[in-house]
mmCIF file as Biopython writes it, N, C-alpha, C and O atoms, coordinates in Angstrom:
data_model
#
loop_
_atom_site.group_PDB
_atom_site.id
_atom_site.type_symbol
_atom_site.label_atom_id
_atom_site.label_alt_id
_atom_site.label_comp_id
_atom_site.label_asym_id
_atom_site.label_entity_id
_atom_site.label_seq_id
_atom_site.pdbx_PDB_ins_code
_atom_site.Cartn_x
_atom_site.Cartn_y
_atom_site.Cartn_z
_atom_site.occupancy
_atom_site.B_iso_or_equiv
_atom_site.auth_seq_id
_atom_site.auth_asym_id
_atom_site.pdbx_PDB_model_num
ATOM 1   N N  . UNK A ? 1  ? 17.426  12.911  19.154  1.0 0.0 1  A 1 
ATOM 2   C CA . UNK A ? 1  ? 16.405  12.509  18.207  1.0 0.0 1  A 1 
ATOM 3   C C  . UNK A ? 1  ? 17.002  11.458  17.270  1.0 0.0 1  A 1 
ATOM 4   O O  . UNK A ? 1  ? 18.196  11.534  16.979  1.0 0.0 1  A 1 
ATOM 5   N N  . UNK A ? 2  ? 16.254  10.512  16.799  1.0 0.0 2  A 1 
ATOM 6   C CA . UNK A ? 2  ? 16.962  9.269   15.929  1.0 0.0 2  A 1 
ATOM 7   C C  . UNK A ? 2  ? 16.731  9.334   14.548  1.0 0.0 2  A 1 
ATOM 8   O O  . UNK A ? 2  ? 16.285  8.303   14.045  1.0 0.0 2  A 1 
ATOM 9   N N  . UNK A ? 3  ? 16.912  10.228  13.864  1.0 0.0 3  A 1 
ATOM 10  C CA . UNK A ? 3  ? 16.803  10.789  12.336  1.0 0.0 3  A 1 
ATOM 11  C C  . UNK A ? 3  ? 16.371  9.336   11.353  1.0 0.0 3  A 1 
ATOM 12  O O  . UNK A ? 3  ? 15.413  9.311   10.581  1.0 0.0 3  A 1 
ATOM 13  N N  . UNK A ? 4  ? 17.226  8.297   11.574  1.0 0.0 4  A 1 
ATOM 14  C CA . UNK A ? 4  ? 16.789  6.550   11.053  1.0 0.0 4  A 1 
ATOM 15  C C  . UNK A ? 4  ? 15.442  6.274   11.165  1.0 0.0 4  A 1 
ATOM 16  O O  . UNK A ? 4  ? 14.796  5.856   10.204  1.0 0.0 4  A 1 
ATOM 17  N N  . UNK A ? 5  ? 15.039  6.438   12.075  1.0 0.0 5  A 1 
ATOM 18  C CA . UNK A ? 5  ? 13.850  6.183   12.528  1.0 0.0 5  A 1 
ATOM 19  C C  . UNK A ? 5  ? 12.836  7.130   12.194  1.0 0.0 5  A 1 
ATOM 20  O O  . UNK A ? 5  ? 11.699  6.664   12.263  1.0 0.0 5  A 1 
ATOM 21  N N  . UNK A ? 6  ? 12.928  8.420   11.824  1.0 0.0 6  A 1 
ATOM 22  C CA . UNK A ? 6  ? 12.041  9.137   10.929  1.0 0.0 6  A 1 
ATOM 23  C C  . UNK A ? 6  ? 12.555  8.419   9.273   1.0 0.0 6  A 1 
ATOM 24  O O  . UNK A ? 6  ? 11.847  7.442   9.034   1.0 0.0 6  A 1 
ATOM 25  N N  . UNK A ? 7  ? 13.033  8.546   8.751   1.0 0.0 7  A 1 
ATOM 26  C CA . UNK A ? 7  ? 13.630  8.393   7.831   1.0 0.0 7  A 1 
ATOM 27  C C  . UNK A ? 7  ? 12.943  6.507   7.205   1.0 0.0 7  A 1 
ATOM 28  O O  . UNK A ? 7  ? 12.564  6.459   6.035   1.0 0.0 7  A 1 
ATOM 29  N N  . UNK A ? 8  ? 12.880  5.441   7.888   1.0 0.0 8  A 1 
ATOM 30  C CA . UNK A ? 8  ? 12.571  4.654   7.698   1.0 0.0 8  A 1 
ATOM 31  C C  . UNK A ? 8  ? 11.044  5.055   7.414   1.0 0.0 8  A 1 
ATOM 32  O O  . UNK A ? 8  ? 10.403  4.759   6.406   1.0 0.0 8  A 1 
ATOM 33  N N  . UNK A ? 9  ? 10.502  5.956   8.763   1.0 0.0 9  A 1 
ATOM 34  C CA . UNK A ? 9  ? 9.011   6.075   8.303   1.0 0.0 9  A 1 
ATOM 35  C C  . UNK A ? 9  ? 8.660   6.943   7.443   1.0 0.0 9  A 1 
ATOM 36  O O  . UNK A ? 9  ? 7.462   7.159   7.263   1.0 0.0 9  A 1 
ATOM 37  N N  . UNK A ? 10 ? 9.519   7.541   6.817   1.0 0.0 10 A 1 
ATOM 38  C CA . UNK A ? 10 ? 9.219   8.107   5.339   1.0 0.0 10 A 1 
ATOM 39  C C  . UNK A ? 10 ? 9.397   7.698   4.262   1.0 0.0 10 A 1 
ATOM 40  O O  . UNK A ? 10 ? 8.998   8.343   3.292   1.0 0.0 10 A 1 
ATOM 41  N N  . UNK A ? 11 ? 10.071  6.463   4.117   1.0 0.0 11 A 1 
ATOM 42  C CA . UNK A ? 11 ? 10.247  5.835   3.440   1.0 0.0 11 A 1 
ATOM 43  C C  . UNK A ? 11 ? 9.597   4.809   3.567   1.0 0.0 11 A 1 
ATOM 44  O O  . UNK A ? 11 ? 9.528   4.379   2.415   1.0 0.0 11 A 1 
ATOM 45  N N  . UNK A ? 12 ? 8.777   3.748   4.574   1.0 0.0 12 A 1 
ATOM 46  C CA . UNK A ? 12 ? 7.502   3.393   4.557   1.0 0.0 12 A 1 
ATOM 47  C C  . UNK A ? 12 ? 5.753   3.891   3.973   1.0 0.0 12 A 1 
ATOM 48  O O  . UNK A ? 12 ? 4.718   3.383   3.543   1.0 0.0 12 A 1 
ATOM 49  N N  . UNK A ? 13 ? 6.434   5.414   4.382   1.0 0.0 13 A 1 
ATOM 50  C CA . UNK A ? 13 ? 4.830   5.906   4.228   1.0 0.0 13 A 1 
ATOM 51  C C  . UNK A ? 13 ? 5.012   6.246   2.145   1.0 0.0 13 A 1 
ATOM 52  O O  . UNK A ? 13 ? 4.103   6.378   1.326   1.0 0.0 13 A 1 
ATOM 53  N N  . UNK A ? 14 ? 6.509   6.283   1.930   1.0 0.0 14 A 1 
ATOM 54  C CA . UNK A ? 14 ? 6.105   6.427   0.211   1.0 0.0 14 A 1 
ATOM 55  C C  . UNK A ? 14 ? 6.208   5.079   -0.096  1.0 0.0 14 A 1 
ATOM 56  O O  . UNK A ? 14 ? 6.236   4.846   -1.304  1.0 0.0 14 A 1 
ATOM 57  N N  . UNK A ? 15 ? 6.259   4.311   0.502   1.0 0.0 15 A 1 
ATOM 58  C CA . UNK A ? 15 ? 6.506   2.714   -0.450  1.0 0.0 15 A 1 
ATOM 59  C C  . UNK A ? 15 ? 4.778   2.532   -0.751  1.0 0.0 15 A 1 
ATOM 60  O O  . UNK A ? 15 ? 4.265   2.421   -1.864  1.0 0.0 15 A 1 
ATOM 61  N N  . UNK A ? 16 ? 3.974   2.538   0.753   1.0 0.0 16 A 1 
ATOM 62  C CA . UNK A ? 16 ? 2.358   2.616   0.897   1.0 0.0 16 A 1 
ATOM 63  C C  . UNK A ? 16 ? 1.846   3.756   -0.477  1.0 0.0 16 A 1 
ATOM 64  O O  . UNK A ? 16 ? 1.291   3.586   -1.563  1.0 0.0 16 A 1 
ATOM 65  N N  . UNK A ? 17 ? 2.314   4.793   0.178   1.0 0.0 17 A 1 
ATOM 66  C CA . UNK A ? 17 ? 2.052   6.262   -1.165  1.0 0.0 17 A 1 
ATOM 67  C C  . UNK A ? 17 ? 2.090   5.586   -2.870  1.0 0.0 17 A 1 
ATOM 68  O O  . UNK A ? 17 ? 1.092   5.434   -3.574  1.0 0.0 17 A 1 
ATOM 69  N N  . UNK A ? 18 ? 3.160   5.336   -3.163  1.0 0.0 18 A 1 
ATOM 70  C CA . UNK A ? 18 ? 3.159   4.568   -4.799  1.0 0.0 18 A 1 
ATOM 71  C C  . UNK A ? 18 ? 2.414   3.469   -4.417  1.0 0.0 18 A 1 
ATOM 72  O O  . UNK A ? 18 ? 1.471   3.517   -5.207  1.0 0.0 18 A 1 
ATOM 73  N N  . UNK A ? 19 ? 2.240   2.521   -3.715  1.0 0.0 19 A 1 
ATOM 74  C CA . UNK A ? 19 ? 1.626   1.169   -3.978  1.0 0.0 19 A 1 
ATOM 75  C C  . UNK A ? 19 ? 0.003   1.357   -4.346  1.0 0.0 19 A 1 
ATOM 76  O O  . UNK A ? 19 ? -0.545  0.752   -5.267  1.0 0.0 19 A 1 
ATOM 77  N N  . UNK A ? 20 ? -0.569  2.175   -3.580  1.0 0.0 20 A 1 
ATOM 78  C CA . UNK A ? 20 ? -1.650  2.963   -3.403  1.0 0.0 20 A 1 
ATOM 79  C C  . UNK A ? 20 ? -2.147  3.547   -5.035  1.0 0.0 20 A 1 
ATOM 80  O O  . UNK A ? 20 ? -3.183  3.428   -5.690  1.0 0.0 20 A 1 
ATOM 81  N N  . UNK A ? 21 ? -0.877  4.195   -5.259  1.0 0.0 21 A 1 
ATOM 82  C CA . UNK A ? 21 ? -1.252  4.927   -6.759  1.0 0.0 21 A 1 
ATOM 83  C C  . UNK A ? 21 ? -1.148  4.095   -7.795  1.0 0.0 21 A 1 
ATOM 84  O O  . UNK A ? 21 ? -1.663  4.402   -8.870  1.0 0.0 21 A 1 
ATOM 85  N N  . UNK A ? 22 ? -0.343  2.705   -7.599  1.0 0.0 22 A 1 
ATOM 86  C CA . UNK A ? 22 ? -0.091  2.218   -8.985  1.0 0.0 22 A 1 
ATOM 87  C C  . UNK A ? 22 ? -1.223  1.296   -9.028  1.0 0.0 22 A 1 
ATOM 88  O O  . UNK A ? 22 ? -1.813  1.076   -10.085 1.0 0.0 22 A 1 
ATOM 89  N N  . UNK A ? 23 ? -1.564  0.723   -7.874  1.0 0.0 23 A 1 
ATOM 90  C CA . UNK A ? 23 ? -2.469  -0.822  -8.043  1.0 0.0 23 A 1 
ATOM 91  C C  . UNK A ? 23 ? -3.604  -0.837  -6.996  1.0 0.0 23 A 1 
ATOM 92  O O  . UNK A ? 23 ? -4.172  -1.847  -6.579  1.0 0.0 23 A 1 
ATOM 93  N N  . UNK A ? 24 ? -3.857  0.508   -6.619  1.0 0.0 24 A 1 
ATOM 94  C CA . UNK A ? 24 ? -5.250  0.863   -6.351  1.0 0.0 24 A 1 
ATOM 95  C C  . UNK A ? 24 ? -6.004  1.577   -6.494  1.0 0.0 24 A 1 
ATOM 96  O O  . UNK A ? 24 ? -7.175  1.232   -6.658  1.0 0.0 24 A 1 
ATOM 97  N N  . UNK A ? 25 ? -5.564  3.028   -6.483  1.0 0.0 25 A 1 
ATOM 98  C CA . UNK A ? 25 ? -6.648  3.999   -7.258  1.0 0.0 25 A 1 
ATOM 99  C C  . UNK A ? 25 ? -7.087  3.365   -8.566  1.0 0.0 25 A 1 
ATOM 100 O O  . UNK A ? 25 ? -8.272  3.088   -8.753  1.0 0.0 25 A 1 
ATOM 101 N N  . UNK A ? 26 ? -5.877  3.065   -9.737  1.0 0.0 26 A 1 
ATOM 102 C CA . UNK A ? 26 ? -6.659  3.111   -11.107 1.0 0.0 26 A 1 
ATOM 103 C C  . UNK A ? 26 ? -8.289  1.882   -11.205 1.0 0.0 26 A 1 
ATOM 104 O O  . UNK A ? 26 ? -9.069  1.934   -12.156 1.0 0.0 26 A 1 
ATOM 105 N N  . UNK A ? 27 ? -8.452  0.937   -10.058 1.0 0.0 27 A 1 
ATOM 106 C CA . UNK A ? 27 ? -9.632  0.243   -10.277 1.0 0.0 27 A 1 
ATOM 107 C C  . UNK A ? 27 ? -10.292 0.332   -8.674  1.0 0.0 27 A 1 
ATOM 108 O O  . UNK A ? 27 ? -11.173 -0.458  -8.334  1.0 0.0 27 A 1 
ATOM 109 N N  . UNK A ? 28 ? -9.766  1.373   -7.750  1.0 0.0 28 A 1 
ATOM 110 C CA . UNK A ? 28 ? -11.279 1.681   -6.904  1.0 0.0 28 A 1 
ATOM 111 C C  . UNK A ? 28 ? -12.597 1.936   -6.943  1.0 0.0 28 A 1 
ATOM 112 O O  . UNK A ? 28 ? -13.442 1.671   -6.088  1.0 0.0 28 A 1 
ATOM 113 N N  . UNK A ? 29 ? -12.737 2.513   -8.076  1.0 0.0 29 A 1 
ATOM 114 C CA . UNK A ? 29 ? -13.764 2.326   -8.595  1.0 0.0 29 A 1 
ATOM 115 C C  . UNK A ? 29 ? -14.809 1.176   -8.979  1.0 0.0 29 A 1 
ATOM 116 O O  . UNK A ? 29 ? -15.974 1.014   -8.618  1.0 0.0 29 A 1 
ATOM 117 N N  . UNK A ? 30 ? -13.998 0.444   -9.827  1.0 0.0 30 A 1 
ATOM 118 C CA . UNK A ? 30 ? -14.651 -0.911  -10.460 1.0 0.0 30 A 1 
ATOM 119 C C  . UNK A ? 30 ? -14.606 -1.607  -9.305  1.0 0.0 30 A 1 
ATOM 120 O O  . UNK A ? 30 ? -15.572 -2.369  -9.276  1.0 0.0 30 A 1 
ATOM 121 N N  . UNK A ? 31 ? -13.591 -1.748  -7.845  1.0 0.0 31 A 1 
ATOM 122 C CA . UNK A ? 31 ? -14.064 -2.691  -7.156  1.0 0.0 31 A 1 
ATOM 123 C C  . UNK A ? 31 ? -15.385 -1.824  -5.984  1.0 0.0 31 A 1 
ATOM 124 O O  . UNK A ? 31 ? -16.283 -2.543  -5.545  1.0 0.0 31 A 1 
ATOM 125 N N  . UNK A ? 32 ? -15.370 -0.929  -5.751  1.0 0.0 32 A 1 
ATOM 126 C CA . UNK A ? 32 ? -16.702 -0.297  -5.122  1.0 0.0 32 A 1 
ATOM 127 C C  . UNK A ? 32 ? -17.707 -0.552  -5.687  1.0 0.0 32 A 1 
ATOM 128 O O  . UNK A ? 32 ? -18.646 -0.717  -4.908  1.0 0.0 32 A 1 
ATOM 129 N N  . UNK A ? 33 ? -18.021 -0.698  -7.044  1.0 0.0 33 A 1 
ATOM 130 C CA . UNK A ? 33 ? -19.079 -0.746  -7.541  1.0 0.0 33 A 1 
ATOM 131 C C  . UNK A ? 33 ? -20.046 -2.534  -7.639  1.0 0.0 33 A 1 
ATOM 132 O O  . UNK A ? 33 ? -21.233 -2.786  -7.844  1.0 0.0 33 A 1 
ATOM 133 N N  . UNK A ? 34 ? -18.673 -3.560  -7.346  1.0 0.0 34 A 1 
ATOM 134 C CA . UNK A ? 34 ? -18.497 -4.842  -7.644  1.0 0.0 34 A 1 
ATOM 135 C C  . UNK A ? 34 ? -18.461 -5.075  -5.622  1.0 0.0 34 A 1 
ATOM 136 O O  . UNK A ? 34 ? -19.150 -6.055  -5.338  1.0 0.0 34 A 1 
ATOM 137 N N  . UNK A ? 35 ? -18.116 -4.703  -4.916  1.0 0.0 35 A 1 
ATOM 138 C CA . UNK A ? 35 ? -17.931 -4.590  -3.646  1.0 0.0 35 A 1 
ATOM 139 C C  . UNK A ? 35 ? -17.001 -5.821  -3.652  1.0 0.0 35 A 1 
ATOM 140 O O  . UNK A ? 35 ? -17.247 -6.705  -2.832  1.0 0.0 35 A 1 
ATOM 141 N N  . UNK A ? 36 ? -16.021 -5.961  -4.442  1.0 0.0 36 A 1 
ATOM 142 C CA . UNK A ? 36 ? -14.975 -6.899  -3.949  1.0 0.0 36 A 1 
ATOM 143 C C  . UNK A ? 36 ? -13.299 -6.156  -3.795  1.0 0.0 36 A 1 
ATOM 144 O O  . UNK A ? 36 ? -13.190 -4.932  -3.734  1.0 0.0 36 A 1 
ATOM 145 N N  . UNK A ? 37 ? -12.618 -6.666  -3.767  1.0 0.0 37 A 1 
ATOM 146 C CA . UNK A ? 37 ? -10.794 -6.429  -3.374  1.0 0.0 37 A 1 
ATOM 147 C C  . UNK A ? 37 ? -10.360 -7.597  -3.803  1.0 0.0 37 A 1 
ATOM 148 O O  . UNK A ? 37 ? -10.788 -8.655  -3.342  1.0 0.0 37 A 1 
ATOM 149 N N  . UNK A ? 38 ? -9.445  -7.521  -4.751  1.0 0.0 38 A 1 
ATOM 150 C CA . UNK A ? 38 ? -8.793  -8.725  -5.035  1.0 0.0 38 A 1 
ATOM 151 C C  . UNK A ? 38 ? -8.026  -9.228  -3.642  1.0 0.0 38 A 1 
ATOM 152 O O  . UNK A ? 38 ? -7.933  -8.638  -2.566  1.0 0.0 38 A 1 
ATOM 153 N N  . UNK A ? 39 ? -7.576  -10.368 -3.998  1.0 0.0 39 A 1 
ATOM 154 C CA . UNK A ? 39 ? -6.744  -10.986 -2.604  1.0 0.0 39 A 1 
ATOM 155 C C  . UNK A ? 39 ? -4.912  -11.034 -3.538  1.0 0.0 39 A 1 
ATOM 156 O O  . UNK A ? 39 ? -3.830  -11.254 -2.993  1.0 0.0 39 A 1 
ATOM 157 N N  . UNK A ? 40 ? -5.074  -10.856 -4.449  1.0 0.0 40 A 1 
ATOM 158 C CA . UNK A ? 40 ? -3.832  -10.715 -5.096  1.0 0.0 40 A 1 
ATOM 159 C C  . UNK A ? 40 ? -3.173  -8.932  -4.776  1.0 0.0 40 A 1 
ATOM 160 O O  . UNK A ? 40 ? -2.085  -8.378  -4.930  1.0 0.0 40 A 1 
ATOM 161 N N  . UNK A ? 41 ? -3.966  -8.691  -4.479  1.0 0.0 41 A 1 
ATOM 162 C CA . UNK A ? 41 ? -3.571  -7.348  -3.876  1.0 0.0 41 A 1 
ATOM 163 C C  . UNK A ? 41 ? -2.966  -7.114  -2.763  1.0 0.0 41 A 1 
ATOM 164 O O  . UNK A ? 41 ? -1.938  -6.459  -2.592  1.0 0.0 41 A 1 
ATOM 165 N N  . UNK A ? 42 ? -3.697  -7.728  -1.899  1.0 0.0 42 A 1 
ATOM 166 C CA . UNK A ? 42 ? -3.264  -8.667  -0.175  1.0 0.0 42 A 1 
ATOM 167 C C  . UNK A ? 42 ? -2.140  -8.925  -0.116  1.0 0.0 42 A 1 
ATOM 168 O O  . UNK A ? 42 ? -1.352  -8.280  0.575   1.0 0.0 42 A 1 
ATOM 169 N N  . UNK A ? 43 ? -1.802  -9.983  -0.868  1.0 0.0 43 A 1 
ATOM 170 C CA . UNK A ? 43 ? -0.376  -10.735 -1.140  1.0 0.0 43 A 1 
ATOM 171 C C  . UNK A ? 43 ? 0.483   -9.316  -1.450  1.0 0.0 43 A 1 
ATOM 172 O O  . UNK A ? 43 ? 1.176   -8.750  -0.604  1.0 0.0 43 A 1 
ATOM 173 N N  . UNK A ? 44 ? 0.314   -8.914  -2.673  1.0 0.0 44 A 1 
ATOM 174 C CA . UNK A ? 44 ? 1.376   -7.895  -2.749  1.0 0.0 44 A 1 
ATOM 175 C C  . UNK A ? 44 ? 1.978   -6.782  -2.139  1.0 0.0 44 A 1 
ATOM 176 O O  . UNK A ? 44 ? 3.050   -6.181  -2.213  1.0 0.0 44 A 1 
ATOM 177 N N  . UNK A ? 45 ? 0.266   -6.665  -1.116  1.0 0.0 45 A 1 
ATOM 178 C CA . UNK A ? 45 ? 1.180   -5.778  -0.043  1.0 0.0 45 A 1 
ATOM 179 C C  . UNK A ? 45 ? 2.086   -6.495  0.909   1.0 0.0 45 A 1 
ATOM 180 O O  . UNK A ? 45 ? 3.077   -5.925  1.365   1.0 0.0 45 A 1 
ATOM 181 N N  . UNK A ? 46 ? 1.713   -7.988  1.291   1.0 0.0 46 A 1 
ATOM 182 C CA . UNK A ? 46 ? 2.449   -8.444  1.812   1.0 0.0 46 A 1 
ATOM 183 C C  . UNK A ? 46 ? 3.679   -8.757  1.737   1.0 0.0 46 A 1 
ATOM 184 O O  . UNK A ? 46 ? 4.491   -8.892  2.652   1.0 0.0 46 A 1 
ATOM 185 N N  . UNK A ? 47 ? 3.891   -8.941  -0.034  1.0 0.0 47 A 1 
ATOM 186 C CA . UNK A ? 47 ? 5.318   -8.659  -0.177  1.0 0.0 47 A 1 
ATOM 187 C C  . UNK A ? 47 ? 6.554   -7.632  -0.111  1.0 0.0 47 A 1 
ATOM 188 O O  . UNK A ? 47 ? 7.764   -7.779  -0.285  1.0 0.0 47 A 1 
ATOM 189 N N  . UNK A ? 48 ? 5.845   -6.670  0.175   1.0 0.0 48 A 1 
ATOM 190 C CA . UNK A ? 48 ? 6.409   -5.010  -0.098  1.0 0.0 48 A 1 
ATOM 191 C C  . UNK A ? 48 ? 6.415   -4.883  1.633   1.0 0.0 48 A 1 
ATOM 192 O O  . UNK A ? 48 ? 7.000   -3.895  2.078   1.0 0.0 48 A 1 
ATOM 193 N N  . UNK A ? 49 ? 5.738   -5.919  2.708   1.0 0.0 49 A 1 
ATOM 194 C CA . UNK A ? 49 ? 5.820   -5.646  3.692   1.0 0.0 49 A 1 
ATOM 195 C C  . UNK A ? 49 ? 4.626   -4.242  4.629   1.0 0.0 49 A 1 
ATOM 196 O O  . UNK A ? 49 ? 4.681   -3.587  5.670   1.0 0.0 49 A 1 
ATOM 197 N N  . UNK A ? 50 ? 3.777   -4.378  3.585   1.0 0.0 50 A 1 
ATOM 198 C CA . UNK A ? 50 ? 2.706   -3.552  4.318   1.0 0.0 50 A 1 
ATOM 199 C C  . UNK A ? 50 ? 1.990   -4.054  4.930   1.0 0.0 50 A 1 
ATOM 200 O O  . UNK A ? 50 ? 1.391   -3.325  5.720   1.0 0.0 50 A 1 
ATOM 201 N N  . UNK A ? 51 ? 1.652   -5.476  4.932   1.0 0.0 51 A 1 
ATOM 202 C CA . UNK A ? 51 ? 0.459   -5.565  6.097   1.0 0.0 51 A 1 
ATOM 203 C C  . UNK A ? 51 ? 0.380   -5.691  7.631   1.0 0.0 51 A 1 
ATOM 204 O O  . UNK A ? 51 ? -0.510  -6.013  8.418   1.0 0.0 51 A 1 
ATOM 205 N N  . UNK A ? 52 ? 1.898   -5.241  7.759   1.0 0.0 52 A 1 
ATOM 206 C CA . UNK A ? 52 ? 2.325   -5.388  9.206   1.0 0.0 52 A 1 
ATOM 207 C C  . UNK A ? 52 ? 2.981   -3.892  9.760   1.0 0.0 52 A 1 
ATOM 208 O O  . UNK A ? 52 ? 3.789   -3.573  10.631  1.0 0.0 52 A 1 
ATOM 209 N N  . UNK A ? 53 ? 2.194   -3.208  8.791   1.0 0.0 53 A 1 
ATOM 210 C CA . UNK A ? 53 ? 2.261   -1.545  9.352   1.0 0.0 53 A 1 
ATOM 211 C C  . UNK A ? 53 ? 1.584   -1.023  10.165  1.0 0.0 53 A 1 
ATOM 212 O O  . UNK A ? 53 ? 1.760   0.162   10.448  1.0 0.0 53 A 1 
#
């Protein structure tokens, strides 16, 4: 079994986990109601390397 390779994906799935809590729950709301998503959001996952998860 390759323990790295779990281990990376747990440490992927909390990088997603905090990104999630810091700079999207607190205004899911306001953008559901507005039906938009910032695109500055986009970018930042892209920097953290999420959009290729």
């Amino acid at each position: 079994m390759n323990f790295q390779t779990a281990e990376l994906t747990h440490q992927v799935a909390q990088t997603a986990r905090d990104f999630a809590q810091q700079n999207i729950k607190p205004h899911v709301m306001e953008w559901d109601d507005t039906q938009e998503f910032p695109v500055q959001v986009f970018k930042k996952m892209g920097k953290l390397g999420l959009m290729g998860v």
